[in-house]
C-alpha positions, 0 to 999 in steps of 0.5 A: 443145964438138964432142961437145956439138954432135954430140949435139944433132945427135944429138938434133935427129935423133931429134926430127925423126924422132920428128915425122916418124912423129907426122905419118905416124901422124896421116896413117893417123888420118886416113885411118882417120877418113875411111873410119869417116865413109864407112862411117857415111854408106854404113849411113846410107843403107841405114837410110834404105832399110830404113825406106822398105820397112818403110812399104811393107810396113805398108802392104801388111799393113794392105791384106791385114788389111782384105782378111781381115776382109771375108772373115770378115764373108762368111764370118760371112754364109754360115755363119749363112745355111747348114745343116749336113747332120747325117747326112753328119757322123755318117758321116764321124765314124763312119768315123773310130771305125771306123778307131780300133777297127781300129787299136787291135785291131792293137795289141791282136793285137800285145801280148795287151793289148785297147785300148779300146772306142770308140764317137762320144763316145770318138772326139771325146773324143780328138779333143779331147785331140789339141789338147792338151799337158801341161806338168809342172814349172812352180812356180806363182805365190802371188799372189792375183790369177788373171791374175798367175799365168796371165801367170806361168805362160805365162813358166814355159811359155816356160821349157818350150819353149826347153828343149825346143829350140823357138821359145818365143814360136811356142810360146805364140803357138799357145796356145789356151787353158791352165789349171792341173789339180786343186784348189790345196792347199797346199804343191802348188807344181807342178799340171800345166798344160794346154795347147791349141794351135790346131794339131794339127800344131804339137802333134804337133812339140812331142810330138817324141821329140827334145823329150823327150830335150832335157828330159832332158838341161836337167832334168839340168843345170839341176835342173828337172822339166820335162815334155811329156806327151800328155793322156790319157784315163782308159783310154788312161793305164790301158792304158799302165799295163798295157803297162809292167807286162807289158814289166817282167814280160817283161824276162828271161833276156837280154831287155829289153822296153820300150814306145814311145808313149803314145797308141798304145803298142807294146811292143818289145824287145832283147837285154840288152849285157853290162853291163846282164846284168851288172847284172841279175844282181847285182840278182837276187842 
């Protein structure tokens, strides 16, 4: 009879114990439900705050976009009331082919190769294509509608510029203007695409050496094609082919001769290491 009694004692202990961290447990609970409620309040409030500024800044944006279109409309007033002095044009672009003359004869005296003869029309020609971009690796789309596959290829060019580390909506945000290259044949899925931005200096970002290399190294990993070239013209693309020709001539006894650029291409070299004698070597015999 007392160890019957000893152990519901023993048991009443336990139980009262076990309520007693029930309760405590239901206490930090509490606690914890009271502080969730308080933060819930507090990111409420700053919500609150947030969509306040938000209707402040609109309204500021909207103010600043009325400002801009009544200077556009100025704008538009003095341009059709005002005359271009065409002779100051001319010497302005002359001065610039001058330039470019200069600048490719350098090149010429460098690497025994003539660049090319540049007159106005070579000069804005060029001009032009510094705007531009080509984009290479993009699938085209089957479908027949034209703006179907422009939208399809603006995601292929997307696809391009994360790649290539950029900001793919800045990136398509400065297009200007884009169309695919050559005549669609089939089983062709992959045409270039030509791009013109708004900026050339955006452009001349996107023609990074460290672009390049980031395609290089998405392309090996993900199996793609993708590319960013520079758009050429018939003579600059020829004169780069000459360049390459003549660097894999020159590569010998030790030496490895290689051309940096495409629009202004510079031929450079350096010494072979070891492996790559090595393998020249086996490859020769």
């Amino acid at each position: 009879m007392t160890s019957t009694r000893s152990q519901a004692k023993a048991d009443l202990s336990s139980l009262e114990a076990t309520v007693q961290k029930l309760v405590t447990e239901q206490g930090d609970c509490r606690e914890k439900l009271e502080k969730l409620e308080k933060d819930n309040e507090a990111m409420r409030q700053k919500l609150e705050v947030l969509v306040e500024e938000k209707k402040l800044a609109d309204k500021e944006y909207e103010k600043e976009i009325r400002g801009l279109r009544s200077e556009v409309i100025k704008l538009k007033g003095k341009v059709g009331q005002s005359t271009v002095d065409e002779e100051a044009v001319a010497k302005v672009v002359q001065k610039e082919v001058q330039k470019e003359s200069e600048t490719w004869a350098k090149v010429a005296g460098k690497n025994a190769n003539p660049g090319p003869v540049f007159t106005v029309q070579t000069f804005t020609d060029l001009q032009d294509r510094r705007s531009n971009v080509i984009v290479r690796g993009v699938q085209e789309s089957e479908a027949q509608d034209a703006e179907v596959r422009k939208k399809n290829d603006l995601k292929g060019i997307e696809q391009v510029a994360t790649a290539a580390g950029l900001d793919p909506k800045a990136f398509v945000g400065t297009i200007e203007a884009h169309r695919r290259l050559g005549k669609k044949h089939e089983g062709v899925n992959y045409r270039p695409i030509l791009v013109k931005f708004r900026s050339q200096d955006f452009r001349e970002d996107v023609l990074k050496g460290s672009r390049h290399t980031a395609l290089k190294a998405h392309n090996g990993v993900h199996k793609t094609r993708f590319r960013l070239d520079p758009d050429m013209s018939k003579e600059q693309k020829e004169k780069l082919e000459k360049m390459y020709e003549e660097a894999r001539q020159k590569s010998k006894n030790d030496k490895k001769f290689y051309v940096v650029g495409k629009e202004r291409p510079v031929m450079k070299s350096r010494d072979l290491t070891p492996e790559e004698s090595e393998s020249e070597s086996l490859n020769q015999e």
